[in-house]
C-alpha positions as CSV (number, residue, x, y, z in Angstrom):
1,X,0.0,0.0,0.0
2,X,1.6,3.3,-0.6
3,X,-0.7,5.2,2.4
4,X,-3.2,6.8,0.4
5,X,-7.2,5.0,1.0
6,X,-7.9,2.3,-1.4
7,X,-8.7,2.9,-4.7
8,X,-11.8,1.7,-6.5
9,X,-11.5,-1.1,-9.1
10,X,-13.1,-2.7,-11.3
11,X,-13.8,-5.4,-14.2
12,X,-13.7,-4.0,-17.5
13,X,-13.4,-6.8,-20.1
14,X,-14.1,-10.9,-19.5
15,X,-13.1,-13.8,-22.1
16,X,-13.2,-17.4,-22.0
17,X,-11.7,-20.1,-24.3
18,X,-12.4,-23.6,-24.9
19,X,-10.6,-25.9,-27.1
20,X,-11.8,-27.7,-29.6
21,X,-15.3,-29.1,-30.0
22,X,-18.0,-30.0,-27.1
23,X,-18.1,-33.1,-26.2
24,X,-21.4,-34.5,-25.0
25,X,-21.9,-37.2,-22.6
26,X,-21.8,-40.2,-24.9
27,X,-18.7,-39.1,-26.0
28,X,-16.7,-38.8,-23.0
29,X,-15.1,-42.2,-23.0
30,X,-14.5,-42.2,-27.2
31,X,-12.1,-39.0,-26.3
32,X,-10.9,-39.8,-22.8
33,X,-10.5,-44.0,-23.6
34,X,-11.8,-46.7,-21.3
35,X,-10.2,-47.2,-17.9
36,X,-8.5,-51.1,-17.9
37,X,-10.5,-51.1,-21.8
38,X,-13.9,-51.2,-19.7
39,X,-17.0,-49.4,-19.8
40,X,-17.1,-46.7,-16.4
41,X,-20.0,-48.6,-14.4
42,X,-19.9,-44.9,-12.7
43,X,-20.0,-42.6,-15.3
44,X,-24.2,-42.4,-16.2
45,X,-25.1,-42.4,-12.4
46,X,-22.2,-39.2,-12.1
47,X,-23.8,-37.9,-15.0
48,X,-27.1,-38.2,-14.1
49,X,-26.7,-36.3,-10.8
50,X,-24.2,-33.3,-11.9
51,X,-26.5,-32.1,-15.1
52,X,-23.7,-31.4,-17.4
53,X,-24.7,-31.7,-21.0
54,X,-21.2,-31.2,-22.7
55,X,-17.7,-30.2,-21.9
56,X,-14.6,-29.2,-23.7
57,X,-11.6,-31.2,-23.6
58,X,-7.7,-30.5,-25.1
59,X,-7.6,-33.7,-26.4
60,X,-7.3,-35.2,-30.0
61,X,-9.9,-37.9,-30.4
62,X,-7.6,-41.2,-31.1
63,X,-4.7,-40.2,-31.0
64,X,-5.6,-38.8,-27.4
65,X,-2.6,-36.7,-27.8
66,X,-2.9,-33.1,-26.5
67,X,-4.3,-30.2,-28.5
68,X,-3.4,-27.0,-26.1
69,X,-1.4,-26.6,-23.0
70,X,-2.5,-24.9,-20.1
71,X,-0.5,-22.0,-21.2
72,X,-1.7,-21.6,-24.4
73,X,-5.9,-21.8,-23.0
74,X,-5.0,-18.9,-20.7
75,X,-3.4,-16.8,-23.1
76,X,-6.2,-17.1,-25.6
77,X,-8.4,-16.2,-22.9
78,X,-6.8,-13.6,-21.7
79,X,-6.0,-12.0,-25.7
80,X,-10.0,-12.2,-25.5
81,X,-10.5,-10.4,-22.7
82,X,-7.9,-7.5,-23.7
83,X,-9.7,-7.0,-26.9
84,X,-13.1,-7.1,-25.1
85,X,-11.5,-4.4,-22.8
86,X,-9.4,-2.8,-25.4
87,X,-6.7,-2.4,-24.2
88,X,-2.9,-3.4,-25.4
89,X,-1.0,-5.9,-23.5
90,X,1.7,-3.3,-23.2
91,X,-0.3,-1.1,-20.9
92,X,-0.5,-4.5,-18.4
93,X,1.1,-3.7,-15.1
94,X,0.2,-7.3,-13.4
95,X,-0.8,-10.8,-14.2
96,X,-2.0,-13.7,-11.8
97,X,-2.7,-16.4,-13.0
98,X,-4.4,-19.3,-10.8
99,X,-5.1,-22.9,-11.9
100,X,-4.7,-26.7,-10.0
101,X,-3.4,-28.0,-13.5
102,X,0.1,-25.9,-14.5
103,X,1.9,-27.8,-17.6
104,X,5.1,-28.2,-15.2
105,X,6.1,-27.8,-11.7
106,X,8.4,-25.2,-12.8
107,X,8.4,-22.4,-13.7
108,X,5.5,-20.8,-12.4
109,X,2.1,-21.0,-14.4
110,X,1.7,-17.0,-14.6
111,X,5.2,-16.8,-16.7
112,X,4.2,-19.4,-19.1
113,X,1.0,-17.4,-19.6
114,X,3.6,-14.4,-19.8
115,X,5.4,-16.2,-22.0
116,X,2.7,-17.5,-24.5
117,X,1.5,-13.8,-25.0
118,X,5.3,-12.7,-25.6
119,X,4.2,-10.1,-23.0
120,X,6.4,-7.2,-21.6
121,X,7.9,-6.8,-18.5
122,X,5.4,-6.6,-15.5
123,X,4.5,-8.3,-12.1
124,X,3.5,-11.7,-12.6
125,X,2.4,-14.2,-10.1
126,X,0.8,-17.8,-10.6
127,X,-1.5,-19.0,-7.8
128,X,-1.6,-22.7,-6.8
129,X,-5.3,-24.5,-5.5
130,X,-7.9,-25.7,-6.7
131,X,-11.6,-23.7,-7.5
132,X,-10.7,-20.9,-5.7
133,X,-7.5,-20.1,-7.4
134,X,-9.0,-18.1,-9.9
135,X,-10.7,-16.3,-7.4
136,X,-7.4,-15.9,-5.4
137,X,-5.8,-14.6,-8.2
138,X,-8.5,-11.6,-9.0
139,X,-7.9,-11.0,-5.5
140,X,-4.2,-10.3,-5.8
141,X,-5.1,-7.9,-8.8
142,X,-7.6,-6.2,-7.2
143,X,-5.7,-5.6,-4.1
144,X,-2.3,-4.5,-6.5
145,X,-4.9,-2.1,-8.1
146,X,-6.8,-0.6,-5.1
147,X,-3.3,-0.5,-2.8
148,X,-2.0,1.9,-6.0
149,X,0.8,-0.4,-7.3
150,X,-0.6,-1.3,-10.6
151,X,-3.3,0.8,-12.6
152,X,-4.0,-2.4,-15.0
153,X,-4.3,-6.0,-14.2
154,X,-4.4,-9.6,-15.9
155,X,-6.1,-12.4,-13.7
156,X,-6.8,-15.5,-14.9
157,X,-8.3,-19.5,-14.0
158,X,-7.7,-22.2,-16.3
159,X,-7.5,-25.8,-15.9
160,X,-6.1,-28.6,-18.2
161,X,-8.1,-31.8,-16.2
162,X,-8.1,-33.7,-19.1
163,X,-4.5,-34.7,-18.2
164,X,-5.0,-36.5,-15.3
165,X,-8.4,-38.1,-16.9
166,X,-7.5,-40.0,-20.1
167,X,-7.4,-43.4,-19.6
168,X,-3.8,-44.4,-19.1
169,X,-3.9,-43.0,-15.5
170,X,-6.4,-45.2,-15.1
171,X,-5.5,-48.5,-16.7
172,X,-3.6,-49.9,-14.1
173,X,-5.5,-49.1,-10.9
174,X,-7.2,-50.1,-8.7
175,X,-5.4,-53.6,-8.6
176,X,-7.2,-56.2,-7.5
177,X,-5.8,-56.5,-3.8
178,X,-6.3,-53.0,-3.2
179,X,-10.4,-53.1,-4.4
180,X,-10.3,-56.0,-2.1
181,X,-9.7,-53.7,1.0
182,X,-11.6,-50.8,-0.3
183,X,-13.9,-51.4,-2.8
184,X,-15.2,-47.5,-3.0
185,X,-11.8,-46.8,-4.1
186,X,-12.7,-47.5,-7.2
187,X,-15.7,-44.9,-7.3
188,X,-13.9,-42.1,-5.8
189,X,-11.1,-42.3,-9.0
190,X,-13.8,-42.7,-11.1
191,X,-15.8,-40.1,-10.3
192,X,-14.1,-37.1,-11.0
193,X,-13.6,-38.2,-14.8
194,X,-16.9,-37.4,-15.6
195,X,-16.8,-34.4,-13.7
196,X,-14.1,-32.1,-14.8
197,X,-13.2,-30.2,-18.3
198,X,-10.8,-28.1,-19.9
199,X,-10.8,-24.5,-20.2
200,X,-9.6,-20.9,-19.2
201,X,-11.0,-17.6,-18.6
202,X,-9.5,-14.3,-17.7
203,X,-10.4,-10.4,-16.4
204,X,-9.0,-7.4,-17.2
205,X,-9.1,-5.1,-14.1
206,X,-8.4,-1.1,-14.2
207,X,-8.6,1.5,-11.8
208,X,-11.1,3.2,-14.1
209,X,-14.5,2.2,-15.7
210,X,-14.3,1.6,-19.1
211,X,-15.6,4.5,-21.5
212,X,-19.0,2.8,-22.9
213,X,-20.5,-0.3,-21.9
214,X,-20.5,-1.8,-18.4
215,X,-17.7,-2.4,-16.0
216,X,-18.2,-4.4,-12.7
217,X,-16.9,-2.4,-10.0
218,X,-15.3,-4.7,-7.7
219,X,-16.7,-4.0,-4.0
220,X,-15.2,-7.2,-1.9
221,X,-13.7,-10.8,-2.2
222,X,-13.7,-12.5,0.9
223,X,-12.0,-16.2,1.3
224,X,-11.4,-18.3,4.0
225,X,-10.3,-22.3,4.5
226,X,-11.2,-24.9,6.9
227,X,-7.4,-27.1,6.1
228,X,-6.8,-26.3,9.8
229,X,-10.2,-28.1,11.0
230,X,-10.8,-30.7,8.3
231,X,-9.0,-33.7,6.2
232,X,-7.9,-34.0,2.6
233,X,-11.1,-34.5,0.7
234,X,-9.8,-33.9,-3.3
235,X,-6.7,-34.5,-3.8
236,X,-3.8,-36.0,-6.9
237,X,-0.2,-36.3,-6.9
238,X,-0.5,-38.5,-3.7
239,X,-2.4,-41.8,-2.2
240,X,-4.5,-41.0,1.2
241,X,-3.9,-44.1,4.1
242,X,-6.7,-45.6,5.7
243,X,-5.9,-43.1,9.0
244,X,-6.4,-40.2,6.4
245,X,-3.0,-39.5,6.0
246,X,-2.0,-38.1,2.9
247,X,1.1,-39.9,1.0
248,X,2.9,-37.8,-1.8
249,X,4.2,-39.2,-4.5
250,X,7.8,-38.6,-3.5
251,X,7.5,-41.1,-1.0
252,X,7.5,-43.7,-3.4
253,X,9.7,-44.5,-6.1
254,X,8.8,-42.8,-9.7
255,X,7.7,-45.6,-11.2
256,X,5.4,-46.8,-8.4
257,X,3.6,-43.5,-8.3
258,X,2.8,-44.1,-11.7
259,X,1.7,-47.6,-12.0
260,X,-0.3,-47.1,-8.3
261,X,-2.3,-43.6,-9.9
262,X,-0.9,-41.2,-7.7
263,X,-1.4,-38.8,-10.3
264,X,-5.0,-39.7,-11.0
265,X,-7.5,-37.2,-9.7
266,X,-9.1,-38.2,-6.3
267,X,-12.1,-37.4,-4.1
268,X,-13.5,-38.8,-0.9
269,X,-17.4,-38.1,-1.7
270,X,-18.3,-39.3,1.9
271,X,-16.2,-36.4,3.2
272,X,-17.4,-34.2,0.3
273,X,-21.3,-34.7,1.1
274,X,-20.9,-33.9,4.8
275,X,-18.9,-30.7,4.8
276,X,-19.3,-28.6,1.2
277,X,-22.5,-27.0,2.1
278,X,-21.4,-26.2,5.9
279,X,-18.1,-25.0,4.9
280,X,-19.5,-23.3,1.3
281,X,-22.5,-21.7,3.0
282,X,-23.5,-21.9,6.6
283,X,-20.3,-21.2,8.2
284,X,-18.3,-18.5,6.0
285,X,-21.8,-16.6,4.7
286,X,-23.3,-16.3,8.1
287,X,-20.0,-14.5,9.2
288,X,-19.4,-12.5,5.5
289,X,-23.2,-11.4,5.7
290,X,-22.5,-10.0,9.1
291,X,-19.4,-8.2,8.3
292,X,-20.3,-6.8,4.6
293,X,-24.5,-6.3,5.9
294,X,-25.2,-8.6,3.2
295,X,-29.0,-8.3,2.3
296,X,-30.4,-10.9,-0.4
297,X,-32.9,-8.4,-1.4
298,X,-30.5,-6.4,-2.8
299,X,-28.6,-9.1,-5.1
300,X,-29.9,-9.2,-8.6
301,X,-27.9,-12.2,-9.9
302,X,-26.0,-14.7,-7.9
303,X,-23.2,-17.2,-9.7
304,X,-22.8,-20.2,-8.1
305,X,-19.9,-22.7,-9.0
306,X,-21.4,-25.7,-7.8
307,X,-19.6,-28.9,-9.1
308,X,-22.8,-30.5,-9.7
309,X,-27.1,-30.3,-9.6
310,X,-27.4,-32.3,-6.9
311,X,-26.0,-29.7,-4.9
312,X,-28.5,-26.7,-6.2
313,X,-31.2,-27.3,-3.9
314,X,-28.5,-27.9,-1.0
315,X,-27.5,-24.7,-1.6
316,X,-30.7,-22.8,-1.8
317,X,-31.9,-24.6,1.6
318,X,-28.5,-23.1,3.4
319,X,-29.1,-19.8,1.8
320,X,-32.5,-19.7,3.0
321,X,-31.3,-20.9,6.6
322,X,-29.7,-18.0,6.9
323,X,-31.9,-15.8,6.0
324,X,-30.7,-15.0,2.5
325,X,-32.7,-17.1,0.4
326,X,-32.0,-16.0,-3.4
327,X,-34.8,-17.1,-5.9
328,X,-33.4,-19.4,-8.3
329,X,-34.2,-16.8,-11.2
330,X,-31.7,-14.5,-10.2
331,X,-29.2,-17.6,-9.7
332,X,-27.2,-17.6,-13.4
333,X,-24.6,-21.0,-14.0
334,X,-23.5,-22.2,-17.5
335,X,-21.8,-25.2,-15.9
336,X,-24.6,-27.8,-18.2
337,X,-23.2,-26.2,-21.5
338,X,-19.4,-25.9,-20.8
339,X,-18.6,-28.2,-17.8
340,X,-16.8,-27.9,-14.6
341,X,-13.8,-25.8,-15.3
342,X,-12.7,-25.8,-12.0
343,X,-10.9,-22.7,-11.4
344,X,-12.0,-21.0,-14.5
345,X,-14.8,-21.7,-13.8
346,X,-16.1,-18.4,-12.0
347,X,-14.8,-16.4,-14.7
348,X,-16.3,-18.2,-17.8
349,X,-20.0,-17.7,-15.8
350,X,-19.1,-13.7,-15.3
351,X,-18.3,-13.9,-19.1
352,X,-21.5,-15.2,-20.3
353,X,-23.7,-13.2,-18.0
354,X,-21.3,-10.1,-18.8
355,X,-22.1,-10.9,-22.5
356,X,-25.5,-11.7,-22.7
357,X,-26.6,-8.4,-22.4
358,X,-28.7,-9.0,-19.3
359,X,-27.0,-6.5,-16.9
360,X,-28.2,-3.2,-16.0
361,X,-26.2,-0.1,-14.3
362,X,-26.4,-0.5,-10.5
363,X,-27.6,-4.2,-10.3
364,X,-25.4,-6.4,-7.7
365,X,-23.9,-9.9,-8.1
366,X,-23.1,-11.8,-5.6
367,X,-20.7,-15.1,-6.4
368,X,-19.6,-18.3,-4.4
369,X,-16.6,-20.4,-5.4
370,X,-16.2,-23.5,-2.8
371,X,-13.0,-25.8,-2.9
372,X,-13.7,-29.4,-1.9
373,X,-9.6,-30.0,-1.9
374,X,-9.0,-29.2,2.3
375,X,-12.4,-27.4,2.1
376,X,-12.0,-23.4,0.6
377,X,-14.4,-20.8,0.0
378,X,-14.2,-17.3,-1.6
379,X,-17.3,-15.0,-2.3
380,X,-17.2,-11.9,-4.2
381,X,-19.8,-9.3,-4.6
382,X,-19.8,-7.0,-7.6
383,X,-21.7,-3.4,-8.7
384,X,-23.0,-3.2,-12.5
385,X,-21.4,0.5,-13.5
């Protein structure tokens, strides 16, 4: 901060990429490739309670080699949102970029991204998680841009899930001795494949409104995580013990990790069903609505990223516990049509809604992005200028 009060902030352009054609729920396992050459005995009962029509994945259908890298999604989505916002990426001061799927462990997400766009010198900073990453990383730009020590900010979530999904992380798990002793583990490394998708979206974020057309001024972010309270519940790069203990995969030699799908995507959905809505909703919102004077009245659209339907009417029942009950007309998701995106996916719903043509000058939004990883939420509350 450089002393002076904060300044204002706010959204000015919004874009969103997807590679390559939709991919609609017959079609998964044709691009993603059968698990041990077998039909998923999870994927229509996952499908038929998440609602997702279609997703997007950056994946060549036979060859299953990859069409895009992380990178290369973010900076498409980011050239979108520039032009939306037109501005040059010279005038950038700051980029943050967050995602749970970078194309290496080094060097940091952000400077690929940086990069891809043959971008100029600026502050640049890549945000690791899960969902809230993206959300984390408009944070960071907001913040840089309020505390005075950027006047024009990049952030970005993408995710590249489709890498841990196609079928040879799968093929050799779970051996038959370890579906002996836990025959759910099977279930919870199946369910996320018909889950997740590939994609990237990205905000452009100025200390000024933009000349014509709407801006979202940016009026709070609030996160907070339960990982000191609560276990591992989503997790990859590691195999979770009976006694809930979490092993990485550089406990084990290289070549065990891979054979034993340490790098498959995993999620306890016994832990997930008890504590997302409590940890999404009833304990962080009672305490935000306090502190911000939150009234539901006064919210014209609220953006949910819920990872699946069943969870809507979960949702609505905590809000309404709380006294903030939103009706679901003013609740806006594109999650059927483009899939869970993880954490993109907060910015491809602004981008839609932003596009659509449906917001009006001094309307409010009000968004939630949970984290099922160690259990994260962030909300963010937005004016239409």
């Amino acid at each position: 901060m450089n002393g002076s009060p904060p300044r204002p902030v706010f959204i000015t352009g919004l874009g969103a990429f997807f590679p390559n054609a939709p991919v609609d729920n017959d079609r998964m396992e044709d691009v993603l490739g059968m698990a041990g050459g077998k039909p998923s005995r999870a994927r229509r009962l996952v499908l038929a309670k998440n609602g997702i029509k279609q997703r997007y994945y950056a994946i060549e259908p036979g060859s299953r080699r990859l069409t895009h890298s992380n990178a290369d999604m973010t900076a498409r989505a980011v050239q979108a949102a520039l032009a939306r916002a037109q501005t040059p990426i010279g005038e950038v001061d700051c980029l943050v970029c967050g995602t749970s799927s970078p194309d290496q462990f080094k060097p940091g997400h952000a400077h690929m991204v940086q990069g891809a766009l043959a971008a100029p010198p600026m502050e640049v900073n890549s945000i690791a998680g899960v969902c809230t990453a993206g959300a984390v990383a408009m944070k960071y730009a907001w913040m840089a841009i309020a505390g005075g020590d950027a006047n024009i900010a990049v952030s970005t979530g993408s995710e590249l899930a489709s890498s841990f999904m196609r079928a040879d992380r799968f093929d050799a798990e779970p051996d038959a001795d370890a579906l002996e002793r836990r025959p759910v583990l099977a279930f919870e490394q199946d369910f996320l494949r018909w889950m997740l998708s590939d994609g990237a979206g990205a905000a452009v974020l100025r200390s000024v409104p933009a000349s014509s057309g709407p801006s979202l001024r940016i009026d709070w972010i609030d996160c907070v995580s339960y990982g000191g309270e609560l276990p591992v519940c989503m997790y990859s790069g590691a195999h979770k013990d009976p006694d809930g203990r979490l092993r990485g995969w550089r406990e084990v030699p290289i070549a065990v990790a891979g054979r034993d799908g340490y790098f498959a995507v995993k999620q306890d959905t016994r832990l997930l069903d008890r504590h997302i809505v409590e940890t999404s909703v009833t304990r962080p919102l009672a305490a935000i609505a306090a502190r911000r004077r939150l009234d539901a009245r006064a919210v014209d659209w609220f953006l949910p990223h819920y990872s699946s339907e069943y969870f809507r009417p979960l949702l609505h029942k905590a809000l309404a516990d709380l006294g903030l009950a939103i009706p679901y007309e003013r609740w806006f998701t594109n999650m059927a049509n483009v899939g869970n995106v993880g954490s993109a996916m907060i910015y491809v719903i602004l981008e839609e809604l932003f596009r659509s043509g449906a917001l009006r000058k001094g309307q409010r939004l009000l968004c939630l992005v949970p984290e099922s990883a160690r259990f994260s939420t962030c909300y963010m509350h937005f004016t239409v200028v």
